[in-house]
N, C-alpha and C positions, 0 to 999 in steps of 0.2 A: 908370353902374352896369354898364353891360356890358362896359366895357371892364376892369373892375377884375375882374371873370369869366373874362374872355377873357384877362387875366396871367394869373392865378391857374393857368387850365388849361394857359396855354402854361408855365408856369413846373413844374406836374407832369406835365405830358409829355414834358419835357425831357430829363431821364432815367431810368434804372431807379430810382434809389435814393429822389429825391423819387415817383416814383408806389406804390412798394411802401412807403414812408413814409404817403402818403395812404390809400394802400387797407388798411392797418392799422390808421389809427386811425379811418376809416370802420365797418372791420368790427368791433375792440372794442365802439364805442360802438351800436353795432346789436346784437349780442350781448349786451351788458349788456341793452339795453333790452326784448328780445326776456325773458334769461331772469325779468327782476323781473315781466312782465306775464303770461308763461306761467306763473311760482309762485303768481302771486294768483290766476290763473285756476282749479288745480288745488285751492288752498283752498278759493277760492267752490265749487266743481265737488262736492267731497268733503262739505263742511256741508252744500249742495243737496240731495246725494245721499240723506247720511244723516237731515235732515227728512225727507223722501218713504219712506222705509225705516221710520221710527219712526212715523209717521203713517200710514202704510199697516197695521200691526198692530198700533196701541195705539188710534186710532183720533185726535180733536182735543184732549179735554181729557178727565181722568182723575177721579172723584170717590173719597175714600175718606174711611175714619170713626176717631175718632180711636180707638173703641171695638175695631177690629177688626171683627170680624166683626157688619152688622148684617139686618136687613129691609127690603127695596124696599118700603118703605109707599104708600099711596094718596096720603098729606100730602108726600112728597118726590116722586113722581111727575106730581101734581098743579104743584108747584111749578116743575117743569123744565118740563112743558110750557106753565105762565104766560111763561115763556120765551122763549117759540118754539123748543123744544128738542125735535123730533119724531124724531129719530136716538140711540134710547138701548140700550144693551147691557150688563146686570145681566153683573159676571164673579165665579168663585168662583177665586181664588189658591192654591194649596196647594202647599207644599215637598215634593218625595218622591224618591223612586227608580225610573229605569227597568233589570230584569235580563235579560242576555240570554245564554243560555251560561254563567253563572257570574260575567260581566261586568254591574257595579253602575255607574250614572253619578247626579247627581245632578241633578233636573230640577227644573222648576216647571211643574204641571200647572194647564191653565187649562180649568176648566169655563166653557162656552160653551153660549149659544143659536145655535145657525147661523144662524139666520132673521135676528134684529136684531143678531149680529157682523158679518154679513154686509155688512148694511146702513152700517154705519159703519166697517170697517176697508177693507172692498172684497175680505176672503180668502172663498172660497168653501170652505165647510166642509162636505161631506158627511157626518156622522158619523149611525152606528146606536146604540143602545144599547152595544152589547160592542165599540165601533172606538176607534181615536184614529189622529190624524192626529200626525207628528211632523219635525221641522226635520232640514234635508238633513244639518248636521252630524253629529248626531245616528244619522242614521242608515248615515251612514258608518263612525262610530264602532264601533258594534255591530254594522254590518254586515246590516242590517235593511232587507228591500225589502214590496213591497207585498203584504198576504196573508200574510204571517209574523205569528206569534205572539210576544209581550212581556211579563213580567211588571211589574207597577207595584207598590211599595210604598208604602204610606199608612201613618202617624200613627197611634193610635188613641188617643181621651181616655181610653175607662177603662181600658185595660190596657198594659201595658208592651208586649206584643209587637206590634210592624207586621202589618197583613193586608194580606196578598197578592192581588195579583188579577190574572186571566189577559184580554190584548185583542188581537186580529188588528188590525194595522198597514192601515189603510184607502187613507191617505194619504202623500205626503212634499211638505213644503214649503218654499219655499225664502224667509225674510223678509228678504233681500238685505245681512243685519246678522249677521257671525258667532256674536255671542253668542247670539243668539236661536234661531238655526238648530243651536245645541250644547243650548239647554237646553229648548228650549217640546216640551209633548207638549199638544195638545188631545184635548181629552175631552165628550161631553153633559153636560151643566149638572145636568142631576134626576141621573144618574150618580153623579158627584161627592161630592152631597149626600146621596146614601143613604149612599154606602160609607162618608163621613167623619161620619155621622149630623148634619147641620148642620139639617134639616130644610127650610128656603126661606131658610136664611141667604145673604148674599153676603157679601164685604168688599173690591168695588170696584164704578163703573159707567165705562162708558164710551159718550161722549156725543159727537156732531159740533157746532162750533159753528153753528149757524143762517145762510143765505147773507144776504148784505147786510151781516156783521157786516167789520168792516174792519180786525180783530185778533185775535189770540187770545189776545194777554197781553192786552189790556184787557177783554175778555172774562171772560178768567178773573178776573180781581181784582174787576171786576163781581159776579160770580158768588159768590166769595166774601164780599164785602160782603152778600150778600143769603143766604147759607144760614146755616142754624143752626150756631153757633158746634164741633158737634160733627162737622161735615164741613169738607171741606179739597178743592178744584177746584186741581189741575195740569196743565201744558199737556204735552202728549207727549212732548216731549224732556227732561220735567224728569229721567228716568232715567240721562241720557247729558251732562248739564249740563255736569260736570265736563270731559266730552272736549271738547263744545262750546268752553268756557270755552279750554281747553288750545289748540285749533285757533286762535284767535283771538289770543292770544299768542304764538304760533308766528307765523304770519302778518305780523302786525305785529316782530318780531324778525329774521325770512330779509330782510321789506322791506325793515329797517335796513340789514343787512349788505349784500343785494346794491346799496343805492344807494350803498355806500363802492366797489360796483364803476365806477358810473358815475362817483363822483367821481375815480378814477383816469383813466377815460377821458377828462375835460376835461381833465386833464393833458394828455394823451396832446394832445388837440386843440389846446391853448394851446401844450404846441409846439411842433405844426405851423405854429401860426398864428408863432412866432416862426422858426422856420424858411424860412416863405416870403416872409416881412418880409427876411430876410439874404440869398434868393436874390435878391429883388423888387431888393435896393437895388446888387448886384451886376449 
């Protein structure tokens, strides 16, 4: 075996043209190899990322009602916590408008408890009565820094016309997720619910899955197996599926392609290998 090494090497050291032949098809087939394992890495890297991103401001798993809008009852509350489901955070959703200068952008205002969003997204929400905290894009956008005043436009059920309402800029956050950080404006939860007269209505919750649990799709499908048919339990990313879905098909398609790289490169090697076979027998 070592001697058939010891050709080999004496047979590319020979001259220029076999070792820059060698170190050619060396370096292709390291190059292929390098860029198919750096592409997967930057996939895994980015899915990674963006779980932790979604996860970090939706919180594990999402609850809503088919109804829209309903009541945090004692019977559902009761029931999460049969659970082991001690991380819960009642959210109010509402489509609106933030103006600023004459400049309209279209948000989604989430009334929050700070205390228990806290608890389960891990954002720290200082909000007062008359504050809201809002996503960096956002306030690029508008051009809106800390202690500036905003107009919010709301919906209103009995009248045509939007009410207005004025809030000093408390916060700026950054949810590491462009979209979010374009469109979230938080707000206090009682807040919310006066200005859009909902009373204690919600129409979402947001819950951490319980430790020890060892998934959180099966979890959730648990979960939904066991709630009343007029709730519906989603896992965090269900917002973003589609990209998910996309990232994965990509991935699996660059794989394809770039291993038609390495198949050239066995070329490349096969030959070499025939090339030092005609030097070997010379």
């Amino acid at each position: 075996m070592f001697k058939i090494y010891q050709s080999l090497l004496l047979i590319i050291l020979k001259d220029k043209s076999s070792f820059k032949f060698a170190l050619g098809v060396v370096l292709s087939l390291s190059f292929s190899i390098a860029v198919i394992l750096s592409t997967i890495g930057i996939m895994d890297g980015f899915k990674e990322a963006l779980h932790n991103s979604l996860r970090g401001s939706e919180g594990d798993i999402i609850i809503k009602s088919s109804d829209g809008f309903f009541k945090y009852s004692e019977e559902l509350s009761g029931f999460l916590n049969s659970e082991g489901i001690n991380n819960i955070s009642p959210l109010v959703n509402i489509e609106g408008f933030i103006i600023k200068d004459n400049i309209s952008k279209g948000i989604l205002i989430k009334g929050v408890i700070p205390e228990s969003f806290s608890r389960v997204t891990n954002l720290n929400l200082n909000l007062q009565n008359d504050d809201i905290i809002i996503g960096s894009e956002l306030a690029k956008k508008l051009s809106l820094k800390v202690n500036d005043f905003a107009v919010l436009a709301f919906g209103k059920n009995d009248v045509g016309l939007p009410q207005l309402n004025r809030f000093k800029v408390s916060g700026i956050i950054n949810h590491n997720i462009y979209e979010k950080n374009l469109r979230f404006v938080y707000i206090n939860q009682s807040v919310l619910q006066d200005i859009s007269m909902l009373e204690d209505y919600i129409n979402a919750i947001s819950i951490l899955v319980p430790k020890g649990e060892t998934s959180i799709d099966v979890f959730t499908r648990d979960l939904n197996n066991k709630l009343d048919l007029n709730y519906r339990a989603v896992p965090f990313w269900q917002e973003f599926a589609t990209l998910l879905e996309a990232v994965k098909v990509e991935k699996f398609v660059i794989g394809i392609i770039l291993q038609l790289i390495v198949v050239i490169s066995i070329f490349n090697v096969s030959a070499f290998i025939v090339f030092v076979d005609e030097k070997k027998s010379k």
